[in-house]
N, C-alpha and C positions, 0 to 999 in steps of 0.2 A: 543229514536232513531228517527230520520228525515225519516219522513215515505215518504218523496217524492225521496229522496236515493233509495227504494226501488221500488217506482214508475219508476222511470226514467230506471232501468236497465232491463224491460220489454222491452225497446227499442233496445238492446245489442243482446237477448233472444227473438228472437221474438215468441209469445205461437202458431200462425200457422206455423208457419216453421222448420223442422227438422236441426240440424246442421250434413254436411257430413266429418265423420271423416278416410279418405280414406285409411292412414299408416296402421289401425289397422283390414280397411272392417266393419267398428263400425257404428252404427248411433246411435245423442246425440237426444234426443227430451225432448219438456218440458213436467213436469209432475205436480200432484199439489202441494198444499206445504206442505212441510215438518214439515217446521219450523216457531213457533211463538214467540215474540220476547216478554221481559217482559211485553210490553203494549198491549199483544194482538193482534198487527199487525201485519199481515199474510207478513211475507217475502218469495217473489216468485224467489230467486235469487234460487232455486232448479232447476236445470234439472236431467231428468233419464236418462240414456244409457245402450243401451241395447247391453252386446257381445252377438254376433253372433256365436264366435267358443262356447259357455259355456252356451247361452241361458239367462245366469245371467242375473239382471237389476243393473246396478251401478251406485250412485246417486255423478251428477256434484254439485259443488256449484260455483255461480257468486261471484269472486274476489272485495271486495269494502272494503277502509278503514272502512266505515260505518257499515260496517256488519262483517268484521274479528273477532270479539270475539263471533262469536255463535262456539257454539260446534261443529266438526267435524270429524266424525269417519274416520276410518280406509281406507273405502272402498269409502268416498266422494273425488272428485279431487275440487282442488280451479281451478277454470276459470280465470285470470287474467286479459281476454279479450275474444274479440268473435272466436281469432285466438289463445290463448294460452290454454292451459290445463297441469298441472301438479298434478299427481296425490298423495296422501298423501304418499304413499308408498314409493317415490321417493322424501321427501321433510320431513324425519323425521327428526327432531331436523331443520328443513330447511334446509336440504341438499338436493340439485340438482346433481344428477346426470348425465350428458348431455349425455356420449355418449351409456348409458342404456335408453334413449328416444327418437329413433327417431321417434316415431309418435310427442314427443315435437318439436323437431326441424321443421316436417312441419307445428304443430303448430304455430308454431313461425314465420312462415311465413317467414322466410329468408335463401335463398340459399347456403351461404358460413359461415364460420366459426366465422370469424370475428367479423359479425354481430349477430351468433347467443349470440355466448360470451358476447358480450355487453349486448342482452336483457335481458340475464341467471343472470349477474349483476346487472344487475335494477332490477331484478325479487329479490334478494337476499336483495337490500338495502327498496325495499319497506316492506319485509318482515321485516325492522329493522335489519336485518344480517342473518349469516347462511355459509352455507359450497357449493360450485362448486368443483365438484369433475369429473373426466374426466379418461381414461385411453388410450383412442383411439387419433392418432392424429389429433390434429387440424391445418389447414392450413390458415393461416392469409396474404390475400393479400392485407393489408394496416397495419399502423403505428395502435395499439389502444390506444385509452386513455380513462382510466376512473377514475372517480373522486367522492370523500368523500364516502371510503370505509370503515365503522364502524361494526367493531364487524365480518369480512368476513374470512374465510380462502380457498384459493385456491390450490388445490392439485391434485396432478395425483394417481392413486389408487393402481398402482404398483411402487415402487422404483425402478428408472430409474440409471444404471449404467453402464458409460459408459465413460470409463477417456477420449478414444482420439475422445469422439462424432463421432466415423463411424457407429455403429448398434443401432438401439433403437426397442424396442420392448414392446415398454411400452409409457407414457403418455408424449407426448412433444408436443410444438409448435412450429412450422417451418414457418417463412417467406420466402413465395413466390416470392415477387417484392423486391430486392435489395436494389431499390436504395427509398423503403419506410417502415422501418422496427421500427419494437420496441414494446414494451406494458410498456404503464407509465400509472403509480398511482397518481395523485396528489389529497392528502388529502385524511390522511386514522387514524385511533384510531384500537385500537385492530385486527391487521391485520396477518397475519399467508400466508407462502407463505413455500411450500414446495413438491417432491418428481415429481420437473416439467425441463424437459430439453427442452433449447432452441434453437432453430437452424436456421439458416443462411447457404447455403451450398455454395452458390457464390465467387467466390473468385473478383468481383468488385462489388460497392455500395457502398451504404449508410454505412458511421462510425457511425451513431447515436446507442448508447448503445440497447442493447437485452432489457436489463430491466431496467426501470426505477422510481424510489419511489422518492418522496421528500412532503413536507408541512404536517410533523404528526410526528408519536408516539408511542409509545407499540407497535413492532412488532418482528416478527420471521421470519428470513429464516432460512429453515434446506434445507441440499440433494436437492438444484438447480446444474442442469449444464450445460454448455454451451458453444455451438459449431458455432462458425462464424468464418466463412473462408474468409471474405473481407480482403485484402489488408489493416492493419493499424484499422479495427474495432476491435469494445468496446463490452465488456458484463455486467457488471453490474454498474446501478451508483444509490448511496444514497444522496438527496440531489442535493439543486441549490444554495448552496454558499449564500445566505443571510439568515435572521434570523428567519422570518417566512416562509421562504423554505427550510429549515432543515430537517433532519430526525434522531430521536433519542429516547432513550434510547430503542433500539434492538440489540438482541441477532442474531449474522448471524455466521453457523456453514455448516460445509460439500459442501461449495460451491466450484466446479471447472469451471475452464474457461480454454479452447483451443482455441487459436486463433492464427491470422497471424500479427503479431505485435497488435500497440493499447495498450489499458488498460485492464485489466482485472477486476480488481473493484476500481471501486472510492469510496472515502468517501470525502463530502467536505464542504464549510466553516459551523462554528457552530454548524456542527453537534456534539450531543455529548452524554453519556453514552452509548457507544456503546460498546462489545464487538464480536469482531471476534474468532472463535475455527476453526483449522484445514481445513485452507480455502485453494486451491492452487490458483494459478495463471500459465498457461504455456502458453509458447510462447508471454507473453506482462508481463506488467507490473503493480505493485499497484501503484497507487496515491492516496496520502493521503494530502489532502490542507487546511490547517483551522481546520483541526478537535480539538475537545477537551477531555481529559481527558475519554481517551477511553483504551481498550486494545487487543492484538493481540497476538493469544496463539496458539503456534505449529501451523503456518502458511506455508507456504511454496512458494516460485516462483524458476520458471524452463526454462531455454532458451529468457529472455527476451532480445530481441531486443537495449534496451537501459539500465538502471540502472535498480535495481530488484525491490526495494521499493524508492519510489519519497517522500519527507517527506518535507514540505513548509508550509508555511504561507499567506495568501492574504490580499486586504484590505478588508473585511470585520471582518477578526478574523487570531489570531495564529493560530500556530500548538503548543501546549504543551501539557503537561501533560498526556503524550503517556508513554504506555510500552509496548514493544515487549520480548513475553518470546518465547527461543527457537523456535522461528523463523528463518527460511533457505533462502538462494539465492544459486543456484546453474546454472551455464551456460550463465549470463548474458554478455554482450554485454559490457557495461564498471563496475561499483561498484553493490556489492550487494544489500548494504543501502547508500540512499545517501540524505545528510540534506541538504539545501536551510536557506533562509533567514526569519524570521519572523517566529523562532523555538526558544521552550526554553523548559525546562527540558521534555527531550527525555533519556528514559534509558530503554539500550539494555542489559539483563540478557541471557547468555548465546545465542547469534547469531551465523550465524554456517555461512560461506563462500565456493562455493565446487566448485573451478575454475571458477570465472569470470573473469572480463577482456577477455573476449574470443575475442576482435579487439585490445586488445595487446596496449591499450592507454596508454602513457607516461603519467606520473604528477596524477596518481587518487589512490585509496585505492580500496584493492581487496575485502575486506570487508566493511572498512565503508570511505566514502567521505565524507569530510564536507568543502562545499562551499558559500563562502559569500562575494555578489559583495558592498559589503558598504552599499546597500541599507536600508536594514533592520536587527535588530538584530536576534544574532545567541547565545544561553547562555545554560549553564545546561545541557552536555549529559553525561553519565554515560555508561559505556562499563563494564558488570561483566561474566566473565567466558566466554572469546571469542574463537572459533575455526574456523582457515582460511587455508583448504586447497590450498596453492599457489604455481601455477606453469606458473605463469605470471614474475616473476622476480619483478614486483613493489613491494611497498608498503602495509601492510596490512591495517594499517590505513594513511590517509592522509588529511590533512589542506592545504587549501588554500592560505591563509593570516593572517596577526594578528589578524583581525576580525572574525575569525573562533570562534568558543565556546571554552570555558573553560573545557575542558577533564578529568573527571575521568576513571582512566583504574583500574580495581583490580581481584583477583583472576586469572591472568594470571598463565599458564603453557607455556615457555618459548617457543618450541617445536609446540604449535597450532597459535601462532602468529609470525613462526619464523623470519618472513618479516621484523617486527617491526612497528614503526612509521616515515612519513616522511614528509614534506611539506616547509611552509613558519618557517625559522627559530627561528623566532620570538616568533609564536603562541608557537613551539614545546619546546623553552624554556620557556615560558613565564605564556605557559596554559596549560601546561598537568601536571595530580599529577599519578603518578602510583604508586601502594599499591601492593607490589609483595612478596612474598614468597621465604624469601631470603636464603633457601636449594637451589633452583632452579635457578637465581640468584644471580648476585654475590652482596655482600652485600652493602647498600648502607652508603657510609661514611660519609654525608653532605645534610644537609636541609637546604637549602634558603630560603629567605622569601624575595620575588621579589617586584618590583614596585605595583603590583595589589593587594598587601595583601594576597599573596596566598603561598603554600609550593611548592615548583618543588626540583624533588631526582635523585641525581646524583651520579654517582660512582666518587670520584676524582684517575686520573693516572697519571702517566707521561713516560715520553720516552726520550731515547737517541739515541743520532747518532756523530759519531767523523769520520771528512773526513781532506784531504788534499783540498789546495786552487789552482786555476789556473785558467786561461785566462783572462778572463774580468768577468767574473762572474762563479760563482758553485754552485749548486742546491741543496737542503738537503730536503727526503723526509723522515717522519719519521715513524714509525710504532710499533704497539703495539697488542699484542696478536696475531702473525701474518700475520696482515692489517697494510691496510695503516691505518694514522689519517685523517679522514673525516668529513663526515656530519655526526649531533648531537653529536658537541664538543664543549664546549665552555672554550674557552682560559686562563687562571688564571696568568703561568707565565711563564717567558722562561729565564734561566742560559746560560750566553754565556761565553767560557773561551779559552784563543788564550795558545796554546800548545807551538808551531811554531810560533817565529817571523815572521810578514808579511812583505812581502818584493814588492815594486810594483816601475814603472818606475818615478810615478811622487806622486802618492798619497798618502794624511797626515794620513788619518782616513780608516777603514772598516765602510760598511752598512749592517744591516739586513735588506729586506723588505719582507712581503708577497704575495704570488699566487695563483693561483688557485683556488679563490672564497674567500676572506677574509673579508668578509662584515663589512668594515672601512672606513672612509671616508679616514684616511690617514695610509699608510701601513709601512710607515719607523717605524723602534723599536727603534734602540740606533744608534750612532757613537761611534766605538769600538777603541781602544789603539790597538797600533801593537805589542806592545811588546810578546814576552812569559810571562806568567803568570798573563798577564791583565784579569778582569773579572766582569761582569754586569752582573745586573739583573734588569729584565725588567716585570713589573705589567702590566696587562691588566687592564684599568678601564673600559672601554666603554661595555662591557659583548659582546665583539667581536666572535662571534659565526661562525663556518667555512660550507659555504656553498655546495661545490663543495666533489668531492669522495675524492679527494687529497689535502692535505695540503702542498703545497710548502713552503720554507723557501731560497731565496736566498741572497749570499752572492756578495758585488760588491767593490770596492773603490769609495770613494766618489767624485772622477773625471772621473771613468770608464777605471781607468787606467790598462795597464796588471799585472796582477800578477803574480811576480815570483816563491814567494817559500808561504808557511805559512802552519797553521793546525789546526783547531777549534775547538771546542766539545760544543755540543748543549744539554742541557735535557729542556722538554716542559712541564708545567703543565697545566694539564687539567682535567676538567670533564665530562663524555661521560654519553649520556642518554642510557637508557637500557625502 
């Protein structure tokens, strides 16, 4: 041992001088020593104290790297400094207790919370780790940050419950100054964070998240929760989007957030083994950007302001290789789940929808969105066992564009997704394969094997309608099971047969063309014989797909001339998605 280590902390301790310990009405004084070290050398890092209420003598010991491995009973306190003293009792297995110490606290020589926190944390990492344990509230009148927390676990001593954060009576921290709030972690190994509520009671300030971790690894949140009332603030975020400021492989479980829009928990780029259980969100939303190969088990969001769960990609990393098991949106603002760009295999096992769209958005999915501005790829999501309370009138699921993903839909009951699917025509023929239960279902006649190398299943129908001819044109809307024929139909063939010779003032020929959304470049079918009993059939080859709710089909001369007499009859084939 460096006997001059010991030398030197006779300066800390001085042997004339008593230290005044006034919390307790206690005086420390030095005494001689106690302890001798394998070489013999008399280490004087001993002081006595003597209580005053018990008469006892209680022996200090001086705090030094140097000297931490002598032995230290029960009844010895470590000195860490001339102002700190924690006593073993309070420091078993290194656990600190804070708010069972305020004689520590005046030790510690700082007046507010904040600061005491911080030192209670250096007190723990110079220990090499240990536990901070708290049950009384603490009031943080600045932002804290503390950093390379190894081996720590921070915890409130009573389980704190409180879904809509108004009562606590138990272990929380509350930011005072608004507009300077937060406690971040950066850089932490075996870290444990639990049984701690957060609070912000302000409704203006700072959005900067409640809590924040990123640049580490092995950890636990269990039973946080979290109450910020700014306008648009955040409560929990993992992670700063790049690769050494990540946070991953933790386990986060029982965590709620109340707030007034904002996020409720981020997870973000390259983070990855993560696992969420039974996490809510209310009043804001999840974002989830870049994450990897994580999962999300009986989660829940409630009331969010804008979509339920945000699910993207950035440029530092995707988002894939997500699963969400029975996970809920309920109350949101426009989609429950909603994908972005720079996502690929996302599968959602049984997702639950319970009235979103609550601002009654045209064009989105009341359950899942999938949006993609060309930027970036969109591939792989998987939808099994979906349930979508809708009373929005949209769509349950909805695409965007051709660019949207590739859709597997399976294990439907017909009845929880009654809405269906709706979007970019193209996508809906083109990318979706649904795997249905054809009791429930009507059965599916026809598998194609489309341009992408994929199966798309379609009921094939058709439909008829026979009218008489007049004016300058007549309209023929057709319907089946009865509807009208709409959107997700795609065209196959149409039989046209003249009953009624046409009769008109000037014109050689009849036209069919199409209306009301016929996604064609050119919508003429045939030039038809006027005779009775003339008849054409007419092949769709362009996999002409009808857009709009209504299928028109009109009839005209091919100089627009009036018409006298005539009588038609139509049957349409087609295949309708289900």
């Amino acid at each position: 041992m460096n006997n001059s280590n010991l030398q030197n902390q006779d300066k800390t301790v001085p042997a004339s001088e008593s230290i005044q310990d006034n919390s307790l009405n206690n005086t420390c004084t030095p005494c001689e020593s106690l302890y001798n070290d394998s070489q013999s050398s008399v280490a004087s890092d001993i002081i006595k104290r003597i209580d005053k209420k018990t008469g006892e003598n209680v022996n200090y010991r001086l705090f030094d790297n140097s000297v931490y491995n002598f032995p230290i009973d029960d009844n010895i306190y470590k000195i860490f400094d001339q102002n700190t003293y924690v006593k073993t009792s309070f420091t078993v297995n290194n656990t600190i207790f804070l708010d069972e110490m305020d004689d520590v606290y005046d030790s510690f020589n700082e007046k507010d919370d904040a600061a005491k926190f911080e030192k209670a944390i250096d007190t723990l990492k110079t220990l090499k780790g240990g536990t901070l344990r708290f049950s009384k509230p603490l009031s943080f009148n600045k932002k804290v940050e503390v950093s390379d927390l190894i081996g720590i676990t921070i915890e409130g001593v009573q389980s704190p419950y409180s879904l809509q954060g108004v009562n606590f009576n138990c272990g929380y921290i509350e930011f005072t100054k608004p507009d300077d709030i937060g406690l971040v972690i950066n850089g932490f190994r075996d870290l444990t964070l639990k049984n701690i509520n957060f609070v912000c009671r302000e409704a203006t300030g700072s959005t900067d998240y409640l809590l924040e971790i990123f640049k580490g690894y092995d950890f636990e949140i269990n039973n946080l929760k979290f109450r910020n009332k700014v306008l648009g603030g955040n409560c929990l975020k993992l992670g700063r989007d790049t690769g050494i400021l990540c946070a991953f492989q933790g386990d986060i479980s029982r965590v709620t957030t109340v707030q007034n829009g904002g996020t409720g928990i981020y997870t973000g780029q390259t983070n990855t083994s993560l696992n969420f259980r039974s996490c809510y969100v209310g009043g804001g939303r999840w974002h989830i950007k870049g994450t990897v190969y994580s999962a999300f088990i009986s989660c829940a969001c409630d009331g969010s302001n804008d979509n339920g769960y945000v699910i993207e990609g950035g440029d530092q990393s995707r988002a894939h290789t997500l699963t969400f098991i029975s996970c809920g949106a309920e109350a949101a603002n426009r989609s429950g789940f909603w994908v972005g760009s720079y996502v690929y295999n996302i599968t959602f096992i049984a997702p639950h929808s319970g009235e979103n769209n609550q601002g009654l958005h045209p064009g989105i999915g009341e359950l899942l969105m999938l949006e993609n501005n060309g930027i970036g790829e969109q591939e792989a999501i998987r939808v099994s066992n979906p349930a979508s309370l809708n009373k929005s009138g949209n769509a349950d699921i909805y695409g965007t564009s051709s660019r949207c993903a590739f859709l597997i839909l399976d294990s439907v009951y017909k009845a929880s997704l009654g809405k269906g699917i709706d979007g970019d025509s193209d996508w809906r023929y083109n990318k979706v394969l649904q795997i249905t239960d054809e009791s429930l279902f009507p059965k599916i006649a026809s598998n194609t094997i489309n341009q992408y190398g994929r199966i798309s299943s379609y009921t094939r129908k058709s439909a008829n309608i026979t009218g008489n001819l007049s004016g300058t044109e007549t309209w023929f809307y057709l319907q089946s099971e009865g509807a009208y024929i709409g959107k997700d139909t795609k065209l196959l063939g149409l039989t046209i047969q003249v009953n009624k010779t046409i009769t008109s003032s000037t014109g050689s020929s009849g036209i069919l063309t199409f209306g009301d959304g016929m996604n064609t470049n050119s919508d003429v079918i045939s030039n038809i014989g006027l005779a009775a009993g003339s008849k054409i059939f007419h092949t769709f080859k362009n996999n002409e797909f009808v857009d709009f709710n209504h299928l028109g089909i009109r009839f005209h001369m091919n100089d627009n001339s009036v018409i006298n007499d005539g009588n038609i009859s139509l049957e349409l084939f087609y295949e309708k998605l289900y």
